[in-house]
C-alpha positions as CSV (number, residue, x, y, z in Angstrom):
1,X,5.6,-2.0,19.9
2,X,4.0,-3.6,17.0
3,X,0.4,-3.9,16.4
4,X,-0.3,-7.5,18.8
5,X,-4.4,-7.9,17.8
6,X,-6.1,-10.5,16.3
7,X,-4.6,-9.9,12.5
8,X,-1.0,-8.1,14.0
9,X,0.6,-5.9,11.5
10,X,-1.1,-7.7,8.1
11,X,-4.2,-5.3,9.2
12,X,-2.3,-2.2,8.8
13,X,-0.1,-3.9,6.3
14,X,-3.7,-4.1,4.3
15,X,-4.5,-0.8,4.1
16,X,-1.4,0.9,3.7
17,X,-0.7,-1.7,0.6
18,X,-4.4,-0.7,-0.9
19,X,-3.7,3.1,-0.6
20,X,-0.5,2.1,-1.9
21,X,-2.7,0.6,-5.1
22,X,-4.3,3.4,-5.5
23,X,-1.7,6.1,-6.1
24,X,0.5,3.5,-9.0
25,X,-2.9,3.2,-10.3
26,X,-3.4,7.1,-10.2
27,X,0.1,7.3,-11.9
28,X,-0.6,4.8,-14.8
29,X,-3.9,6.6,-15.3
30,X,-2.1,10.2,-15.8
31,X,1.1,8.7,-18.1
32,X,-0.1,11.5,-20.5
33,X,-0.8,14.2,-18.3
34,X,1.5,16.9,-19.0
35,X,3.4,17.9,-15.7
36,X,1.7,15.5,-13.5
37,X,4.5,14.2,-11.3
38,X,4.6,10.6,-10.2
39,X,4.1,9.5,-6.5
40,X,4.9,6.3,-4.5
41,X,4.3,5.6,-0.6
42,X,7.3,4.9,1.3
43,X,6.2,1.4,2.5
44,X,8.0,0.8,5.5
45,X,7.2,4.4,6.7
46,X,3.5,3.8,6.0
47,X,3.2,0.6,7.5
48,X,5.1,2.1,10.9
49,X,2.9,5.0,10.7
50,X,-0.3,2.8,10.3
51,X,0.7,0.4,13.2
52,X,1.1,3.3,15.9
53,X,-2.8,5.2,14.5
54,X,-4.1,1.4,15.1
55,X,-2.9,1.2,18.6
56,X,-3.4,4.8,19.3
57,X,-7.0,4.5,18.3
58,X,-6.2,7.4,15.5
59,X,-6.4,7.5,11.5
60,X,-4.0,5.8,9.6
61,X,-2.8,8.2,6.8
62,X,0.2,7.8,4.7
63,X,0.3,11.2,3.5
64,X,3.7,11.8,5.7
65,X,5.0,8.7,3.2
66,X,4.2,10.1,0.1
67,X,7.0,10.6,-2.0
68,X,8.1,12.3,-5.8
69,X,9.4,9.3,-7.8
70,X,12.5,10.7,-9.8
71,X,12.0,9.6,-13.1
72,X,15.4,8.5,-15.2
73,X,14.0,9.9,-18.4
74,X,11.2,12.7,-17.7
75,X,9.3,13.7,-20.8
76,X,9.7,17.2,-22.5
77,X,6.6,17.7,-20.9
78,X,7.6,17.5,-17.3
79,X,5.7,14.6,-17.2
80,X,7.7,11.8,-14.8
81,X,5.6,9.2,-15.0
82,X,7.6,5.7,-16.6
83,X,5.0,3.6,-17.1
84,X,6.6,0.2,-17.0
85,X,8.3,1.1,-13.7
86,X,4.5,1.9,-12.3
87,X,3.2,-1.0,-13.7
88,X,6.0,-3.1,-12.5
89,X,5.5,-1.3,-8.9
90,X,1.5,-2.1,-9.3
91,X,1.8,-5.9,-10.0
92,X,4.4,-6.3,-7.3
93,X,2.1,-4.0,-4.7
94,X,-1.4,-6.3,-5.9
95,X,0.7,-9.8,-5.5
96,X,1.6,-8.8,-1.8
97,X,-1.8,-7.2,-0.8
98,X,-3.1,-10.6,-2.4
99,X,-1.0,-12.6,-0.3
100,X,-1.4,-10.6,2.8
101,X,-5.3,-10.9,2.0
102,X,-5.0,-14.6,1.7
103,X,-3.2,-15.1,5.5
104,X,-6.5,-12.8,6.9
105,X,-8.8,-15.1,5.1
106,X,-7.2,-17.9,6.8
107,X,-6.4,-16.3,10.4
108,X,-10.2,-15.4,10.1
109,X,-10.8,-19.5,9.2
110,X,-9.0,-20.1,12.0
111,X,-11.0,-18.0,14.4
112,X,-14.4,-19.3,12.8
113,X,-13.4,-22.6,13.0
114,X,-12.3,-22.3,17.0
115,X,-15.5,-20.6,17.8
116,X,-17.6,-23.2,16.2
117,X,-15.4,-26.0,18.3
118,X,-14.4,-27.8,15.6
């Protein structure tokens, strides 16, 4: 069963999309790394993974979700990094961690708001 708390899943949803952020980002920043072979997080994976460490109390990694990307054109250099399909995959990731941010800010209005009374 899902994550039923205060925030439900957009808690774990949060974290696994800013560890998400932070591998594209690690990708863009080695483009030019020779051999350095690009990784993504399997989202839905992650995010099922995260839900069951929150309600089990543990730590939510997303190693287990990390995956190779398979490039379509790998450089001579064994280099698989494409960068507009990381870029592309790092402005789609920071639009929904921006829009699961903004519903938190508001569910945490909401709470503020009902504890005040108003």
């Amino acid at each position: 069963m899902p994550s039923e708390g205060l925030f439900g899943v957009h808690g774990a949803a949060l974290e696994v999309r800013s560890q998400r952020m932070g591998v594209l980002a690690s990708n863009i920043a080695n483009a030019s790394t020779p051999g350095f072979k690009a990784r993504d997080i399997d989202f839905h994976s992650a995010l099922a993974t995260a839900e069951t460490a929150m309600d089990t109390g543990g730590n939510a990694s997303v190693t287990g979700s990390m995956r190779y990307r398979t490039a379509s054109q790998p450089s001579l250099d064994g280099n698989t990094v494409e960068l507009s399909t990381e870029q592309t995959a790092f402005a789609e990731n920071a639009v929904a961690y921006q829009t699961t941010l903004s519903f938190l800010n508001g569910r945490i209005g909401q709470i503020t708001r009902a504890l005040k009374g108003e």
